[in-house]
Backbone as CSV, one residue per row, in Angstrom:
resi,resn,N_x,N_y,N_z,CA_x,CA_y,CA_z,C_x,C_y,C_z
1,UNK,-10.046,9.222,-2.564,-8.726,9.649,-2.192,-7.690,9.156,-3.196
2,UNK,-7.993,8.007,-3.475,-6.845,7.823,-4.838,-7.040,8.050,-6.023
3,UNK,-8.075,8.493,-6.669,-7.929,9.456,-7.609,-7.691,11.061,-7.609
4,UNK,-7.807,11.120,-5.982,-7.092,12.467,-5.901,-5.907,12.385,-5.851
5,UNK,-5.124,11.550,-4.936,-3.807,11.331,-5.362,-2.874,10.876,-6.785
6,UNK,-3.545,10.446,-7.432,-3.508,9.691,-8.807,-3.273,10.792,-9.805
7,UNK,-4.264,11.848,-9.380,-4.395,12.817,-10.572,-3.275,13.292,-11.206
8,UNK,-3.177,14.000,-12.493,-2.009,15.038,-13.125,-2.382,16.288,-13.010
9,UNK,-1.392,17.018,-12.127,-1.475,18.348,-12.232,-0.257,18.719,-13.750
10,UNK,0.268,17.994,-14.510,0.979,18.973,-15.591,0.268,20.106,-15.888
11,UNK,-1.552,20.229,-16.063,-1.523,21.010,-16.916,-1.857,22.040,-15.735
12,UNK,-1.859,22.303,-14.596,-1.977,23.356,-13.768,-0.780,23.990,-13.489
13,UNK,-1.031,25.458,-13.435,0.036,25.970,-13.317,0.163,26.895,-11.901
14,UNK,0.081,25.364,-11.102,0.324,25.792,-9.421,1.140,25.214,-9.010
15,UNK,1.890,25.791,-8.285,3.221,25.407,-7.846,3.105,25.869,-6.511
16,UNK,3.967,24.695,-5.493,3.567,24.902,-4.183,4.860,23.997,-3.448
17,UNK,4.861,24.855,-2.390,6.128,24.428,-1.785,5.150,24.759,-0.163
18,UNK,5.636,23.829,0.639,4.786,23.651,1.971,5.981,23.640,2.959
19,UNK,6.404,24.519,4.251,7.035,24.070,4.785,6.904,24.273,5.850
20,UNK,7.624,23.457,6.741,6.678,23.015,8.170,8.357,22.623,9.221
21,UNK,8.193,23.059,11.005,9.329,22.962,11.411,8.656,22.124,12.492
22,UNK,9.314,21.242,13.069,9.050,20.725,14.184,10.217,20.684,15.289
23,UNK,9.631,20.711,16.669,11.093,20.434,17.447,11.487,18.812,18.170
24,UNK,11.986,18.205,18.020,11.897,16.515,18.686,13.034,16.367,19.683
25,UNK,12.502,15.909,20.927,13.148,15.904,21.658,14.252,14.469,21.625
26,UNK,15.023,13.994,21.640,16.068,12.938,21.012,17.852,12.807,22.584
27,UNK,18.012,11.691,22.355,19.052,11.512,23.532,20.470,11.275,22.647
28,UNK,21.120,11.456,23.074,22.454,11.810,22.306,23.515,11.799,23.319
29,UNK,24.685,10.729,23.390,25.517,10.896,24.235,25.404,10.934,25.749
30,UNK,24.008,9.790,25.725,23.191,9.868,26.894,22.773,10.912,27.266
31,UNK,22.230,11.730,26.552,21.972,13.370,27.385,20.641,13.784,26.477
32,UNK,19.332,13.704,26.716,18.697,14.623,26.138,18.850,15.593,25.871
33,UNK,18.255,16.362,24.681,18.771,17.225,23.761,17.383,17.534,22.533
34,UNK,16.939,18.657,22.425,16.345,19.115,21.461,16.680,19.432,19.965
35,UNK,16.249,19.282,18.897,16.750,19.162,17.794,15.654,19.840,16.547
36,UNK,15.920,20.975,15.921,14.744,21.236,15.451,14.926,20.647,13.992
37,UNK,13.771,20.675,13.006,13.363,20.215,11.619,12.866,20.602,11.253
38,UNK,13.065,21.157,10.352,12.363,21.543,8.604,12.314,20.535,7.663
39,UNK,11.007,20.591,7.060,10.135,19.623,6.648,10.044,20.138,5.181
40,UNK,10.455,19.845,4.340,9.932,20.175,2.885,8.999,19.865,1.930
41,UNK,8.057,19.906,1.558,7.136,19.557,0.238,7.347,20.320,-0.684
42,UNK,7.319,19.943,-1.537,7.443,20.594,-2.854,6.153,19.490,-4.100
């Protein structure tokens, strides 16, 4: 796993963007409340 993480992609020419939403439920002003998220990788 850490030479997979370790590795260099310079010379690949893949490019990748991952994106991912979640919803979390969170209290606010004493009041539960839903809140959604987008997650970026690049």
């Amino acid at each position: 796993m850490d030479a997979w993480n370790a590795r260099s992609l310079a010379a690949e020419p893949i490019i990748r963007l991952i994106l991912d939403g979640t919803v979390v439920r969170v209290r606010l002003d004493k009041k539960a409340t839903s809140i959604s998220l987008l997650v970026a990788l690049a």
